[in-house]
Every structure is written in C-alpha cells, then in structure tokens.
ChimeraX commands (.cxc) that place a marker at each C-alpha (Angstrom):
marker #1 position -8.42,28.88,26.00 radius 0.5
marker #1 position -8.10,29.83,22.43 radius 0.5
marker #1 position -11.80,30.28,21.80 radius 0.5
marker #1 position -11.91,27.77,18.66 radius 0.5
marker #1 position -15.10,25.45,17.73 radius 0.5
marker #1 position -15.70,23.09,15.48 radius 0.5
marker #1 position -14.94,19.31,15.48 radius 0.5
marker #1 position -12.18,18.19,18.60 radius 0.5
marker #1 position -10.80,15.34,18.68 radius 0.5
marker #1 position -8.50,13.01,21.67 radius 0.5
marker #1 position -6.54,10.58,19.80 radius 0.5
marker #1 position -4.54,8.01,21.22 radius 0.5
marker #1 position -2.79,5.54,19.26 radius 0.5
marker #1 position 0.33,5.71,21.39 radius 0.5
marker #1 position 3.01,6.27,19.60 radius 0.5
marker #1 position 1.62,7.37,16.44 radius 0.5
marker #1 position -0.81,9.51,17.85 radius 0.5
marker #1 position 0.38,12.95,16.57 radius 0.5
marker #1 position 0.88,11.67,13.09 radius 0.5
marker #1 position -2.76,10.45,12.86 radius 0.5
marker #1 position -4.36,13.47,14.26 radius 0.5
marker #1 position -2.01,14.91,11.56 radius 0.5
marker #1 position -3.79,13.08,8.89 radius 0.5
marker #1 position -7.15,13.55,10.69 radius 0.5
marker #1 position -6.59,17.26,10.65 radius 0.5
marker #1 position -5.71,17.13,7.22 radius 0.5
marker #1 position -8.73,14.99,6.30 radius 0.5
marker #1 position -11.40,17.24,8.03 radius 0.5
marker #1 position -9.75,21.04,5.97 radius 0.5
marker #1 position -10.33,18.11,2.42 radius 0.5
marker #1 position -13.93,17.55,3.45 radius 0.5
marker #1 position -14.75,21.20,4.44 radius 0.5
marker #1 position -15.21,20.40,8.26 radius 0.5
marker #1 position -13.19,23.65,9.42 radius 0.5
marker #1 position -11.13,25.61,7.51 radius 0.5
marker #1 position -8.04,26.13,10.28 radius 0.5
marker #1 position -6.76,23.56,12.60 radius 0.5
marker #1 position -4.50,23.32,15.65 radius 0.5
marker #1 position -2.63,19.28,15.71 radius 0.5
marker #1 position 0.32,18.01,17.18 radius 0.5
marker #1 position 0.82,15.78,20.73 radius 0.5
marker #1 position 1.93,16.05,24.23 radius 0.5
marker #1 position 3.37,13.70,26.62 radius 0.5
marker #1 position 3.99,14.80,30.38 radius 0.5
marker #1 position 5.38,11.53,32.36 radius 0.5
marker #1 position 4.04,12.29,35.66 radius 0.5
marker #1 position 4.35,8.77,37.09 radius 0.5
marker #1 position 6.84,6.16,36.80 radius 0.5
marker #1 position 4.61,3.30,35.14 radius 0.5
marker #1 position 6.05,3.75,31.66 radius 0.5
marker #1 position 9.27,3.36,32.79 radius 0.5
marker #1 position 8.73,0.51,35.04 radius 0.5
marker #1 position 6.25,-1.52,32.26 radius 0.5
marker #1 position 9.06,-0.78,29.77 radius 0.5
marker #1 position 12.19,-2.04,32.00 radius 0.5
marker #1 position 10.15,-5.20,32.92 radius 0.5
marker #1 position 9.96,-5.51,29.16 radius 0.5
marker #1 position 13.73,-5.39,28.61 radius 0.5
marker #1 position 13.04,-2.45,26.20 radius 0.5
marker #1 position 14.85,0.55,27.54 radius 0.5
marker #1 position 18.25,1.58,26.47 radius 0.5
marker #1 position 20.41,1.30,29.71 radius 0.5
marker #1 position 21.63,4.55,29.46 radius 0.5
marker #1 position 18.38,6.19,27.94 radius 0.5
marker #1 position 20.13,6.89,24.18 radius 0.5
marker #1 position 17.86,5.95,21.33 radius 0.5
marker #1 position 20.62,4.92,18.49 radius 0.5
marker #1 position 18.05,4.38,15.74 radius 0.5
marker #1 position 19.31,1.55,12.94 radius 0.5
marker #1 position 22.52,1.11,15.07 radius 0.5
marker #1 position 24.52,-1.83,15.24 radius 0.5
marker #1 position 24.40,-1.40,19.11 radius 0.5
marker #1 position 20.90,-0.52,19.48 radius 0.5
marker #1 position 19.61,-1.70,23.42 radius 0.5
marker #1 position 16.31,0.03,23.48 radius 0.5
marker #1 position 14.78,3.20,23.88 radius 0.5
marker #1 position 15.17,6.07,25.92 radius 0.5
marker #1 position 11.49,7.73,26.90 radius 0.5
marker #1 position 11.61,11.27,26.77 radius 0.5
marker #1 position 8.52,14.72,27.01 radius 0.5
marker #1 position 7.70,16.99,24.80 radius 0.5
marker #1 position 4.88,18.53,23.06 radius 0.5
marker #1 position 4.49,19.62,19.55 radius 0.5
marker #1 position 1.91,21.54,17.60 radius 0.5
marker #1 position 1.38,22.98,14.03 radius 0.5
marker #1 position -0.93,24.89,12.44 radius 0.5
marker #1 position -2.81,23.69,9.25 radius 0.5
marker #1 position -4.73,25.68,6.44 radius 0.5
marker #1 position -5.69,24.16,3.11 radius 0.5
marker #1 position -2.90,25.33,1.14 radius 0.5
marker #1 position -4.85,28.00,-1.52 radius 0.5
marker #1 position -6.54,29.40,1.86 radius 0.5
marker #1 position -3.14,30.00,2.87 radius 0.5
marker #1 position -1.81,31.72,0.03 radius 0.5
marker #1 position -4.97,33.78,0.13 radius 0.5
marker #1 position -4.68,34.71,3.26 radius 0.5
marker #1 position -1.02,35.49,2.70 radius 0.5
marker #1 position 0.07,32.95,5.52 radius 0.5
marker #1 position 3.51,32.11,5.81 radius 0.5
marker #1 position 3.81,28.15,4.53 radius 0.5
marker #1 position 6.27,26.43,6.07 radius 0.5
marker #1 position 5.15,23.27,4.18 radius 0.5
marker #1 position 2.84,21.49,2.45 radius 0.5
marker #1 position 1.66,18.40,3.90 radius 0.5
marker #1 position 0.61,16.50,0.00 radius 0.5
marker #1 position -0.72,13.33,1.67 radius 0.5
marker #1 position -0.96,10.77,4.52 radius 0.5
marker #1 position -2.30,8.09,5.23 radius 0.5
marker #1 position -3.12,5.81,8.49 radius 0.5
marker #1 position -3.23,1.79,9.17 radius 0.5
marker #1 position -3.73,-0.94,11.52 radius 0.5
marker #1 position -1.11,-3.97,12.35 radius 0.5
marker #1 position -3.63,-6.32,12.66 radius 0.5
marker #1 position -2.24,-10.07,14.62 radius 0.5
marker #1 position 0.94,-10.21,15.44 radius 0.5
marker #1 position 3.47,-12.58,17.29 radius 0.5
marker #1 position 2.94,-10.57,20.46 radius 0.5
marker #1 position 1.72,-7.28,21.82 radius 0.5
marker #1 position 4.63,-4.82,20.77 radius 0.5
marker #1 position 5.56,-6.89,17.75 radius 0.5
marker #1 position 5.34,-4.60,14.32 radius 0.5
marker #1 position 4.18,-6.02,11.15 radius 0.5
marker #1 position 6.60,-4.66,8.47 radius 0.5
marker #1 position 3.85,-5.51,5.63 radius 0.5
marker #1 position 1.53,-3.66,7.49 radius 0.5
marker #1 position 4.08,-0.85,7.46 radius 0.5
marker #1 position 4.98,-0.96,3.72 radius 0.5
marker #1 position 1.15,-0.56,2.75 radius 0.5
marker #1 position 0.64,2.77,5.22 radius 0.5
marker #1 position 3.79,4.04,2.82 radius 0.5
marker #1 position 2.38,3.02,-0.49 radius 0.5
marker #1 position -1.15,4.79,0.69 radius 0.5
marker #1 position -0.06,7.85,1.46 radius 0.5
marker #1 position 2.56,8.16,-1.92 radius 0.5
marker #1 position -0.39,7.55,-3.71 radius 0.5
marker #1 position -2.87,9.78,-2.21 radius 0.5
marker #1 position 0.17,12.12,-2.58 radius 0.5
marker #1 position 0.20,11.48,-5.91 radius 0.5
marker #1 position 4.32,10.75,-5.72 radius 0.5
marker #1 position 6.43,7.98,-7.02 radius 0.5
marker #1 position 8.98,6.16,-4.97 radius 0.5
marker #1 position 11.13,8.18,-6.61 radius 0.5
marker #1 position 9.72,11.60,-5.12 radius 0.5
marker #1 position 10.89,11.03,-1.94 radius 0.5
marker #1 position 14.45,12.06,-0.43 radius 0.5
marker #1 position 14.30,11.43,2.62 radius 0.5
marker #1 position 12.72,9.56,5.18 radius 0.5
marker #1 position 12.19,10.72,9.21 radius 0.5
marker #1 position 11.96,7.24,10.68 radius 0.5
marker #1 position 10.24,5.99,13.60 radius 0.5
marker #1 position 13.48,5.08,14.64 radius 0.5
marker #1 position 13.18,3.68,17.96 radius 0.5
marker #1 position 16.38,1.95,18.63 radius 0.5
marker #1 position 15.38,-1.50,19.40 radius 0.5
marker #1 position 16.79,-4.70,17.59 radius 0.5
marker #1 position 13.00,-5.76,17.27 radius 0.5
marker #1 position 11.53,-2.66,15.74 radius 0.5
marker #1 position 14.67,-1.01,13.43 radius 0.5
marker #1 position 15.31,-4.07,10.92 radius 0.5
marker #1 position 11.29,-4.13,10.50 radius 0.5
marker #1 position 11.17,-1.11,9.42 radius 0.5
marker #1 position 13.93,-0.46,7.07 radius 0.5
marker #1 position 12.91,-4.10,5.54 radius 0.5
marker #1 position 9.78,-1.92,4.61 radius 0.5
marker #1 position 11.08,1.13,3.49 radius 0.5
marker #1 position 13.58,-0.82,1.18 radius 0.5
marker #1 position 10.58,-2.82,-0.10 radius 0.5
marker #1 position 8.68,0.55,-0.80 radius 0.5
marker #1 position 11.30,3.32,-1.51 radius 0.5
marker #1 position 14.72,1.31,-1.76 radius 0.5
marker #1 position 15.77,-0.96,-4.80 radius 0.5
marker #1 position 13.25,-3.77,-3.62 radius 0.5
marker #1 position 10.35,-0.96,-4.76 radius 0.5
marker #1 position 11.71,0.03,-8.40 radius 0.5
marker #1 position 12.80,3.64,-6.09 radius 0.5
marker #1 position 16.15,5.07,-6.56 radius 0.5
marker #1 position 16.52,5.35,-2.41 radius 0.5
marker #1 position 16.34,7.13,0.37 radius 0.5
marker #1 position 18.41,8.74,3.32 radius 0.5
marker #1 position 16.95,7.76,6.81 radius 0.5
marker #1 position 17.08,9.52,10.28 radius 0.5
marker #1 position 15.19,9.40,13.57 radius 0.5
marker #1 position 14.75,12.54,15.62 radius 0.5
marker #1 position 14.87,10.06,18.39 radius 0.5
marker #1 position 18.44,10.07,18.39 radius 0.5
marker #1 position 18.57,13.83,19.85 radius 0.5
marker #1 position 15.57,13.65,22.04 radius 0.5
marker #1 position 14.35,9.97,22.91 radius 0.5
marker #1 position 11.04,8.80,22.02 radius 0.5
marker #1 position 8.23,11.78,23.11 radius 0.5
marker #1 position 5.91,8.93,22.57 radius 0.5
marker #1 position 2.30,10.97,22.02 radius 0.5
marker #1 position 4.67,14.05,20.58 radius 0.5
marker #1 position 7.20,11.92,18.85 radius 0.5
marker #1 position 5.47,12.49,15.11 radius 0.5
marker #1 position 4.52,15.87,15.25 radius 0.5
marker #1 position 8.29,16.42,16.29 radius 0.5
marker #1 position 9.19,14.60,13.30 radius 0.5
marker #1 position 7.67,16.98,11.23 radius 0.5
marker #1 position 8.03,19.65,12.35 radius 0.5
marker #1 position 12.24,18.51,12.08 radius 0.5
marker #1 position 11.33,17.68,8.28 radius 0.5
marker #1 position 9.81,21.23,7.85 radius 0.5
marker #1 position 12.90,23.08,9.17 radius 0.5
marker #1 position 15.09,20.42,7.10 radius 0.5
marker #1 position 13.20,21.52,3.91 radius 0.5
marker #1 position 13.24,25.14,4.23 radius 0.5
marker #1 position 17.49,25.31,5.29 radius 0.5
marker #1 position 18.27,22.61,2.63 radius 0.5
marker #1 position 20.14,20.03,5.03 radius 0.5
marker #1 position 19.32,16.37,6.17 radius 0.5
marker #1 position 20.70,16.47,9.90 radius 0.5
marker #1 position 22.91,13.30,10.93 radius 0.5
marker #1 position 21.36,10.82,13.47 radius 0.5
marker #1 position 23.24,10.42,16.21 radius 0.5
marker #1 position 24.56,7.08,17.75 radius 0.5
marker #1 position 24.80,5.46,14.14 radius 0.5
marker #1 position 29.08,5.75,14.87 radius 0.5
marker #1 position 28.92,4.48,17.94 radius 0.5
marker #1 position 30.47,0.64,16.43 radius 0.5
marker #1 position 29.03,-2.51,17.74 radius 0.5
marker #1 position 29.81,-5.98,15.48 radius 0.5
marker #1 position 28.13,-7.55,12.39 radius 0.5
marker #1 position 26.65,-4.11,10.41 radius 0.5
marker #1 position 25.97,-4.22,6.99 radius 0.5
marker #1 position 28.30,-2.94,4.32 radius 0.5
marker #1 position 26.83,0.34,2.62 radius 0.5
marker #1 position 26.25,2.10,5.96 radius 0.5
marker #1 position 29.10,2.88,7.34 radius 0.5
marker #1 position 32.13,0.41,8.80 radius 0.5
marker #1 position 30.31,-0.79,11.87 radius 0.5
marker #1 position 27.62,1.73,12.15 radius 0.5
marker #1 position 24.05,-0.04,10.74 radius 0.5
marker #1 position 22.05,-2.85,12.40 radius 0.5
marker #1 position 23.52,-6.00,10.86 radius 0.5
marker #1 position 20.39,-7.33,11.09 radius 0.5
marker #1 position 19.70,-5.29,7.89 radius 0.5
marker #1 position 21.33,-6.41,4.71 radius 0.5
marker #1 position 22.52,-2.19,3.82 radius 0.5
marker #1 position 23.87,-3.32,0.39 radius 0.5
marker #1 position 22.34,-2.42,-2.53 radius 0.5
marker #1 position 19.40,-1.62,-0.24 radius 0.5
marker #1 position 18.38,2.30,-1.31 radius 0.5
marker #1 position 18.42,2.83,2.06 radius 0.5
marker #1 position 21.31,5.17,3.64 radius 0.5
marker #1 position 21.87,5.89,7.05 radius 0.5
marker #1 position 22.49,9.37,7.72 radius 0.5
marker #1 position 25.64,9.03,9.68 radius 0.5
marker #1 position 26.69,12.79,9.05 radius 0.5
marker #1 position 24.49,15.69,7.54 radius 0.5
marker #1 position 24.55,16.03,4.23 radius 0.5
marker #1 position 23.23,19.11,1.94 radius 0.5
marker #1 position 19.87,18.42,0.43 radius 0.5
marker #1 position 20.64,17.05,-2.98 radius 0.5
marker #1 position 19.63,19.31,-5.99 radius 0.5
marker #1 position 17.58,16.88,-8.23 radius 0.5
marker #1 position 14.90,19.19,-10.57 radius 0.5
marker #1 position 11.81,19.26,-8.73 radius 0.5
marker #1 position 10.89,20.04,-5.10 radius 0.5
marker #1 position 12.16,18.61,-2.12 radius 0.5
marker #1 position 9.95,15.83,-0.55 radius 0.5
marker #1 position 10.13,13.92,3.05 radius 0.5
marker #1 position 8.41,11.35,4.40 radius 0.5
marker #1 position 7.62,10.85,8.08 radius 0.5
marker #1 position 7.01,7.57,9.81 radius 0.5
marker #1 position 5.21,7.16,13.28 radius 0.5
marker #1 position 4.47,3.26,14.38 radius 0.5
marker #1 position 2.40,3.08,17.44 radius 0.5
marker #1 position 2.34,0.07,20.06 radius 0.5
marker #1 position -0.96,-0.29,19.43 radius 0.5
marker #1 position -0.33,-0.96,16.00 radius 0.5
marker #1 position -1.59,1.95,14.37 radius 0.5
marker #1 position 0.57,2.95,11.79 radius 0.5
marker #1 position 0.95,6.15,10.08 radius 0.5
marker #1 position 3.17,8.07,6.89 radius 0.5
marker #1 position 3.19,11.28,5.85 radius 0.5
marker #1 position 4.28,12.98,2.69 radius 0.5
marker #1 position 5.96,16.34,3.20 radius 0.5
marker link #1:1,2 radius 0.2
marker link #1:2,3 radius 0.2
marker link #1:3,4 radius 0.2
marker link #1:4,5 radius 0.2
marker link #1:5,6 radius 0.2
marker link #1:6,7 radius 0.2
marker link #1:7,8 radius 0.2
marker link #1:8,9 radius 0.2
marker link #1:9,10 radius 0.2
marker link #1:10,11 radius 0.2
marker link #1:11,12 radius 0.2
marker link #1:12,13 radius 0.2
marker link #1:13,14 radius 0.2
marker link #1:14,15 radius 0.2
marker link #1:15,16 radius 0.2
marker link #1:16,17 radius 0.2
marker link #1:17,18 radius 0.2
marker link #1:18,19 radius 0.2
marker link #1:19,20 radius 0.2
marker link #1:20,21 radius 0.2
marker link #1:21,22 radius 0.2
marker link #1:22,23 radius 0.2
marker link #1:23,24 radius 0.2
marker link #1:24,25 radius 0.2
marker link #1:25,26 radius 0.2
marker link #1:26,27 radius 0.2
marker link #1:27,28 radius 0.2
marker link #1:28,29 radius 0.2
marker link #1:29,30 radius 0.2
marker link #1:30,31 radius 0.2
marker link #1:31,32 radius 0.2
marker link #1:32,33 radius 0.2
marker link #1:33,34 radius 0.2
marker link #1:34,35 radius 0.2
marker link #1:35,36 radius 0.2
marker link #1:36,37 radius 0.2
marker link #1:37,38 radius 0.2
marker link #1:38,39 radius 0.2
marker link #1:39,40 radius 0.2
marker link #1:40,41 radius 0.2
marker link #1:41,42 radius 0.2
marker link #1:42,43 radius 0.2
marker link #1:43,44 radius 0.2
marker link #1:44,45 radius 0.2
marker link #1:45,46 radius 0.2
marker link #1:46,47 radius 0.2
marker link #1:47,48 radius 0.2
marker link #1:48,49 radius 0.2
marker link #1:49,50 radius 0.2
marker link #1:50,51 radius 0.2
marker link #1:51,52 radius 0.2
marker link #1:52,53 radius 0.2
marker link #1:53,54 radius 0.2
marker link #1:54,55 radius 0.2
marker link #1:55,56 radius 0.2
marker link #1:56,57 radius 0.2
marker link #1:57,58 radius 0.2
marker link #1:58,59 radius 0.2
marker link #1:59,60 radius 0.2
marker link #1:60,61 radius 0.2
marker link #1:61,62 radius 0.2
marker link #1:62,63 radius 0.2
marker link #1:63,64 radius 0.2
marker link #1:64,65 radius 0.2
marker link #1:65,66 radius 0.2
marker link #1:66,67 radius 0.2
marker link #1:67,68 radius 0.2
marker link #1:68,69 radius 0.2
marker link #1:69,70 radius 0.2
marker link #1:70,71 radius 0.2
marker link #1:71,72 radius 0.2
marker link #1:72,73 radius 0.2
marker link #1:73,74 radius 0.2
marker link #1:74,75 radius 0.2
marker link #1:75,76 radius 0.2
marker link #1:76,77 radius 0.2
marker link #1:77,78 radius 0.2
marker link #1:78,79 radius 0.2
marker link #1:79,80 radius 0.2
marker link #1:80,81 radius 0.2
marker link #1:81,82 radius 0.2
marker link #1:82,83 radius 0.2
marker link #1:83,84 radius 0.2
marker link #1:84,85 radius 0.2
marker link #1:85,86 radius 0.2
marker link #1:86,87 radius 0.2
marker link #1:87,88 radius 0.2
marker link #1:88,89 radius 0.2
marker link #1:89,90 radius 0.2
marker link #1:90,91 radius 0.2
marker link #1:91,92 radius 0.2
marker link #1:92,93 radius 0.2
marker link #1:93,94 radius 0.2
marker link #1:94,95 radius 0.2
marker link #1:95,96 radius 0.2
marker link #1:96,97 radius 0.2
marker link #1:97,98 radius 0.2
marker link #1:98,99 radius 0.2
marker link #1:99,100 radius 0.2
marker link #1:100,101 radius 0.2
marker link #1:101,102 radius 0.2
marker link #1:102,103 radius 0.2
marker link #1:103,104 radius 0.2
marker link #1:104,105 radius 0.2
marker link #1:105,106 radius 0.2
marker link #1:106,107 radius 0.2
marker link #1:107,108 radius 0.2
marker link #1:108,109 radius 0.2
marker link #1:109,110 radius 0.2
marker link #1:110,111 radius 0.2
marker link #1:111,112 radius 0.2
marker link #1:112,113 radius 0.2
marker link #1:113,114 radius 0.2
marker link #1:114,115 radius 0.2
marker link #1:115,116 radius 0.2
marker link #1:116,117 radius 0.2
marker link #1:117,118 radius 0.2
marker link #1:118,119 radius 0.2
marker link #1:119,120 radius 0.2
marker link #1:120,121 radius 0.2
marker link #1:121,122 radius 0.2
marker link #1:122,123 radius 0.2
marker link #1:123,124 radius 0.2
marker link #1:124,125 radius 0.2
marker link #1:125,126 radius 0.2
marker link #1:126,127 radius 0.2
marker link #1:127,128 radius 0.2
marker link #1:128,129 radius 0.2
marker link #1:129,130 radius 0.2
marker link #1:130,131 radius 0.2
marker link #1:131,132 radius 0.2
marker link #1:132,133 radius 0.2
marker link #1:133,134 radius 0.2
marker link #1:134,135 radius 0.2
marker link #1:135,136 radius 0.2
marker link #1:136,137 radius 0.2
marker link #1:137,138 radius 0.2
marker link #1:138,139 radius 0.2
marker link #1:139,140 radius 0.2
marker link #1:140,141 radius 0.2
marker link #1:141,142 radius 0.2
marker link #1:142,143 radius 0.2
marker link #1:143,144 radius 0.2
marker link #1:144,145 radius 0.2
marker link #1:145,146 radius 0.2
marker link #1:146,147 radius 0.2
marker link #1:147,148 radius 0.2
marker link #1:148,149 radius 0.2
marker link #1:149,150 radius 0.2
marker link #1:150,151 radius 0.2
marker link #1:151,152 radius 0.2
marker link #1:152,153 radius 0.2
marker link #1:153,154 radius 0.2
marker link #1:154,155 radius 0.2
marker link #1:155,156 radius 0.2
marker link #1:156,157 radius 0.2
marker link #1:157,158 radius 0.2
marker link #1:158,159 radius 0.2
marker link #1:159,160 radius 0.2
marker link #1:160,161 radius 0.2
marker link #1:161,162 radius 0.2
marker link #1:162,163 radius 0.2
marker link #1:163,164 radius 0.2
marker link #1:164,165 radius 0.2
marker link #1:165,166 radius 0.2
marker link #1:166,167 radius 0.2
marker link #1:167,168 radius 0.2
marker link #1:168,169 radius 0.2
marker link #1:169,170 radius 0.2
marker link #1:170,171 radius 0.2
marker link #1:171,172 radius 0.2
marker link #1:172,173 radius 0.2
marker link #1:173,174 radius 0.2
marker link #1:174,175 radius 0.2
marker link #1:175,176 radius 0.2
marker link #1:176,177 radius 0.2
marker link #1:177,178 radius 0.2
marker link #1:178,179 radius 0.2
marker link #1:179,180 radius 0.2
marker link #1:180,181 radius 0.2
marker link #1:181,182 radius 0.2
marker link #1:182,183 radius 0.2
marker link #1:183,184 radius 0.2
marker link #1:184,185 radius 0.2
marker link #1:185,186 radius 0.2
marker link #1:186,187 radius 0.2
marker link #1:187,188 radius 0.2
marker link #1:188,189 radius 0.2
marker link #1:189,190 radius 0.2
marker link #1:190,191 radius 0.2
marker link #1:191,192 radius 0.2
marker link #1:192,193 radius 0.2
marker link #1:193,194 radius 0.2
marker link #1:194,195 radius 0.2
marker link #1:195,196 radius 0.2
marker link #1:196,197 radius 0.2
marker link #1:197,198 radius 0.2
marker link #1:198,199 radius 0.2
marker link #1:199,200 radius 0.2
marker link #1:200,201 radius 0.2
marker link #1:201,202 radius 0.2
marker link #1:202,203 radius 0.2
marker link #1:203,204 radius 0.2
marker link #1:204,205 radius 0.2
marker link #1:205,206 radius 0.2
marker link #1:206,207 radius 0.2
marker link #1:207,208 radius 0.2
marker link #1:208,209 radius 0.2
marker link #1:209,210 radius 0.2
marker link #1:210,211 radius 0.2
marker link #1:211,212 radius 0.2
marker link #1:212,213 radius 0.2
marker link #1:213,214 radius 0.2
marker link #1:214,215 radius 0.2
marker link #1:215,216 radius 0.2
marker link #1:216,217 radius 0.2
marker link #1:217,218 radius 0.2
marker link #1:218,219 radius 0.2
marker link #1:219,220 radius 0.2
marker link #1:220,221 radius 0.2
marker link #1:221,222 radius 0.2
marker link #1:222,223 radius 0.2
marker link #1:223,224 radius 0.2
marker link #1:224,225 radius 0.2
marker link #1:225,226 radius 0.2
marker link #1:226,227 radius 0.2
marker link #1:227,228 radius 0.2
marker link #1:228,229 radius 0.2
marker link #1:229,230 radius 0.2
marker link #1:230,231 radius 0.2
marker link #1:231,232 radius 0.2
marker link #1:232,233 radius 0.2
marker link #1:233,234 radius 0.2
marker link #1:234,235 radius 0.2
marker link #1:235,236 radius 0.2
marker link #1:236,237 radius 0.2
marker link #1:237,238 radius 0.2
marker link #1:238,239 radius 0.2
marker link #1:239,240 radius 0.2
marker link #1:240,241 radius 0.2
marker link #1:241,242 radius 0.2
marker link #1:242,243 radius 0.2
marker link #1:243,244 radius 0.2
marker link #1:244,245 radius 0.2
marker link #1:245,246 radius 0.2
marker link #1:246,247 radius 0.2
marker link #1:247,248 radius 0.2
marker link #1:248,249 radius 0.2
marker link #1:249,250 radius 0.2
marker link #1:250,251 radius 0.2
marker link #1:251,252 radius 0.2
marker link #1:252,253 radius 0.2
marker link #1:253,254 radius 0.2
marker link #1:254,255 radius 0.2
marker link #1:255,256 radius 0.2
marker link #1:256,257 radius 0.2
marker link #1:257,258 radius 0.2
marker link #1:258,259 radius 0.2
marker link #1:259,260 radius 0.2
marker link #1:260,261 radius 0.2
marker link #1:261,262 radius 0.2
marker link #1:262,263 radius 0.2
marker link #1:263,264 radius 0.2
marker link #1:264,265 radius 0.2
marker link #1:265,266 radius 0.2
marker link #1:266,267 radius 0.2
marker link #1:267,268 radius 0.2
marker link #1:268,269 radius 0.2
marker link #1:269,270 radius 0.2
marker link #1:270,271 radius 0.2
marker link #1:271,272 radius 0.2
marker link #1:272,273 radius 0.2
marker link #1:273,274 radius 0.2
marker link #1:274,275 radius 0.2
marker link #1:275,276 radius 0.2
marker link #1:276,277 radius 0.2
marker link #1:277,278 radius 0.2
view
C-alpha cells in the first residue's frame, strides 16, 4: 500500500514480537540494508482461542485488569492494538531535518532456553538480554532511569522479572536504581503490539519529562514488601534496598546531568526475550 521495497520481514515471537522487529529494524539501517523503516505490531483477536487457552491456564485476571508488580496480581487482561514507528539512522535524520522523537542507542534480543514448563520465564535469561543491550548501548547501569516493564500481572511472571532488573540495574548490579511501570496497567497486554506500545509510551515520557504512575499498584492485597508502598508491591519481591521502585504515582523526570534514558522490556511466551535502550 505504501509502495516501499527492500527487506520485509513477519516476526512472531509472541509477546515480544514488536520489540524484536524493533531491534531487527534497527539492525538492518546499522548494516546498510535500507535506509528508512516502518516497525511496530498488531494484534486483532478475531476468535476466542486466546481467551479460552488462557482461562484453561488459570492466567487471566478475573476482571481483565493487568496490576503489574501488585500485591494482588490474578493474571492478565488480553487486550488489541497496533503500534508503529518510524526509524532513520539518526545522522540521516538530522540531515534530512526529520523530527526525532528519540533515539533508540541499543537493543538487544535472547532466547529462554529449558524451562520448568511452557510459559515459565527464566529470569537469568532475562538479566543477560538487559546487560546486552546496555552494552551495545554503550550505558552503565547507572544510565538508565527508568524501566517500561513487561509487566504482565501474574504472580509467576512479575517477581521474575524484577529479581532481574534488581540483579542488573538495582543494588544487586552496582546501579543506583530504577523506577518501574507497565503500560499494561492502562491497556492490558496487546500481546504482538504490547512492545512497540511500550515505546512509543517511553518516547512521549522522554520528550514531556514525566514517568506516568502504573495503575493497580494501590489496590492493597497482604504480604508486600517494604520500600514500595504500604501494601502495594508483590511480596513475593523483597522491595528493600532493592533499586527497584514501583511507580505508584507519577513523578517528574529527575534532573541528573546528562540525558534522559529508558529501558523497555518485552518477554515473549515463546521465550524470546528482548530490551531496548531509549
């Protein structure tokens, strides 16, 4: 419809899928395969066999509310939505005169490998895809503000992944620590479009200066960490001392000498992992 050639590519890594034709994207404009490129995800449910596999699973929230990192997490709630962005290598750009809405400085993409069962993340796997893409970034834990979570709002998934990001940019990786949200609080889980829509959050985030809240967090529930909030956190995360804050209420992008930096998580049920470095 658009008239564009060059290299196209289908990816589907479930959940992650945006994010890694993200870093695909980004890898083809490094090696000089195009010099423009159109990524981002869709998902249209047009049957009901994600939502019956999922409530055979147990997974989905009863009343469809992802509360990301709660202490009353129940699930997920599946949701559309499609999500695109544009990219250009960045001197192209400002050549050009484009206007940049970001600059993505590096991503990178992983595999799970075994695990104990076919949904079940591997939080090592996880803490690697973030170390890859800081480096190929070239950013220290320290570089990074925030973090746009994958977020899903299940008691499996949540306390894997902040047990990662606390080993990586949290007090357990020599970082100074992080604020964490999940767009998934405000929308569900857009599954194909649910990194794309992470970034493209992050972007808006960076440009007006503000990390939005993530809903739910409040919402109480028994046993939450200290550090987080009275009764707001998993308490299958140990919050103290972690580096890791919740973002229970938005909070003005802190001021601290250099530019602002995000990084955006997507963890697919296939077990294809992927960060990016905004």
């Amino acid at each position: 419809a658009l008239g564009l050639e060059g290299p196209a590519v289908t990816v589907d890594t479930a959940c992650s899928s945006s994010l890694v034709a993200l870093h695909l994207a980004c890898e083809a404009l490094r090696a000089g395969d195009c010099d423009l490129a159109l990524a981002g995800g869709v998902t249209v449910m047009s049957g009901l066999g994600p939502l019956t596999e999922f409530s055979r699973q147990g997974a989905l929230a009863p009343d469809g509310r992802c509360r990301a990192y709660a202490a009353d997490a129940d699930g997920f709630g599946l949701a559309e939505g499609v999500g695109l962005v544009v990219l250009e290598r960045l001197s192209d750009a400002v050549r050009w005169g484009r206007r940049v809405w970001g600059v993505v400085r590096g991503s990178a993409v992983n595999q799970d490998g075994a695990s104990n069962g076919l949904s079940a993340p591997s939080g090592v796997a996880q803490g690697r895809v973030v170390w890859e893409a800081l480096g190929r970034a070239g950013v220290g834990v320290g570089g990074v503000d925030v973090v746009e979570g994958h977020g899903t709002g299940t008691r499996l998934g949540d306390p894997v992944e902040v047990g990662a990001l606390v080993g990586v940019y949290g007090r357990g990786g020599g970082g100074g620590g992080v604020w964490l949200g999940s767009l998934k609080s405000n929308v569900g889980h857009a599954q194909a479009a649910a990194g794309v829509g992470g970034v493209i959050k992050m972007v808006m985030a960076l440009r007006c200066g503000v990390l939005p809240r993530t809903l739910w967090v409040g919402g109480g529930g028994s046993g939450a960490g200290s550090g987080a909030g009275a009764g707001a956190g998993s308490g299958l995360v140990e919050w103290s001392g972690s580096g890791v804050r919740l973002l229970e209420e938005s909070v003005v992008w802190p001021e601290v000498g250099r530019p602002r930096r995000a990084g955006v998580s997507s963890f697919g049920i296939s077990g294809t992992n992927a960060h990016l470095i905004l």
